[in-house]
C-alpha positions as CSV (number, residue, x, y, z in Angstrom):
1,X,-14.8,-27.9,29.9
2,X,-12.9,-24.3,30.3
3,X,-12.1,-24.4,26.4
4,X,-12.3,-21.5,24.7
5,X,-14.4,-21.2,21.7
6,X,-12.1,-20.7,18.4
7,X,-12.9,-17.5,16.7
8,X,-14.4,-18.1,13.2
9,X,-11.9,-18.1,10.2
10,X,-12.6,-16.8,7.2
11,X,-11.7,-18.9,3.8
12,X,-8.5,-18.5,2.3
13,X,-9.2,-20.2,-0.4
14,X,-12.5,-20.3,-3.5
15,X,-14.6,-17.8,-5.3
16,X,-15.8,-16.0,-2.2
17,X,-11.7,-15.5,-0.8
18,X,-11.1,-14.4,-4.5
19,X,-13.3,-12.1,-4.7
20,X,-12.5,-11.0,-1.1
21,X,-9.3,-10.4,-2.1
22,X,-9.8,-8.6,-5.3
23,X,-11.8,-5.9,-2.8
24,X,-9.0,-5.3,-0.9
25,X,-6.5,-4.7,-3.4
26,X,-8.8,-2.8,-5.2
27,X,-9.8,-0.8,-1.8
28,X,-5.5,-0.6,-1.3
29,X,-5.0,1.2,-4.3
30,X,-7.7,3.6,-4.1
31,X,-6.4,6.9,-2.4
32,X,-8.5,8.2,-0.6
33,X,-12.5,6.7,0.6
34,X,-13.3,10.3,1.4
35,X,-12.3,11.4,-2.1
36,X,-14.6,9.3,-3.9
37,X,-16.9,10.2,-1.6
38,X,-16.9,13.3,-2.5
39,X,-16.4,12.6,-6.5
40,X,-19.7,9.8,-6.3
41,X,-21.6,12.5,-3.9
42,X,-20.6,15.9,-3.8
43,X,-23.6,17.6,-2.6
44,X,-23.4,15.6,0.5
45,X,-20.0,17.6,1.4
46,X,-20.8,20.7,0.2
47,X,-21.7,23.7,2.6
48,X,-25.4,22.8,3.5
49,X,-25.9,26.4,5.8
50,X,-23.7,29.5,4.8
51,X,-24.6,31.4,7.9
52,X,-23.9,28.6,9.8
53,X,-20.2,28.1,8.3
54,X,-19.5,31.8,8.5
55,X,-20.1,31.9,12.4
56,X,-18.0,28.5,13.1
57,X,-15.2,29.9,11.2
58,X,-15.3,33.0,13.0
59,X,-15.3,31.1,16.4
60,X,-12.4,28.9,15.0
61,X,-10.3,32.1,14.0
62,X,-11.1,33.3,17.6
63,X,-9.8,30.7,19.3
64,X,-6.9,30.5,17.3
65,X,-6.2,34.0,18.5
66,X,-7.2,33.5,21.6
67,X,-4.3,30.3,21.6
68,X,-1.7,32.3,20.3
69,X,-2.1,35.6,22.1
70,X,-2.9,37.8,19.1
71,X,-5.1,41.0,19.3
72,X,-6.1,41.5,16.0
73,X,-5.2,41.2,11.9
């Protein structure tokens, strides 16, 4: 009694497949989630602590001078 237990299938076929369906194609064509993520909530994505942004940009430029060995602007 080693069988393995079949993984359950989901219907191919019916209103519930249809509409299934229908969400993925409609999901395929969008372009991009984080896009209409932004357009349905854009305070959500927008800078929430300008100080805060300032200094992890400056660390970011750093280390990208730091990677490619240059001294200054």
């Amino acid at each position: 009694m080693d069988e393995k237990h079949k993984p359950f299938r989901k219907q191919t076929t019916g209103v519930k497949a249809e509409r299934r369906k229908k969400k993925k194609k409609e999901e395929e064509n969008d372009q991009s989630t984080l896009e209409n993520a932004k357009r349905r909530n854009p305070k959500a994505f927008s800078i929430q602590n300008p100080i805060k942004a300032q200094q992890e940009f400056r660390r970011y430029i750093e280390y990208l001078f730091f990677l490619f060995k240059i001294k200054s602007f």
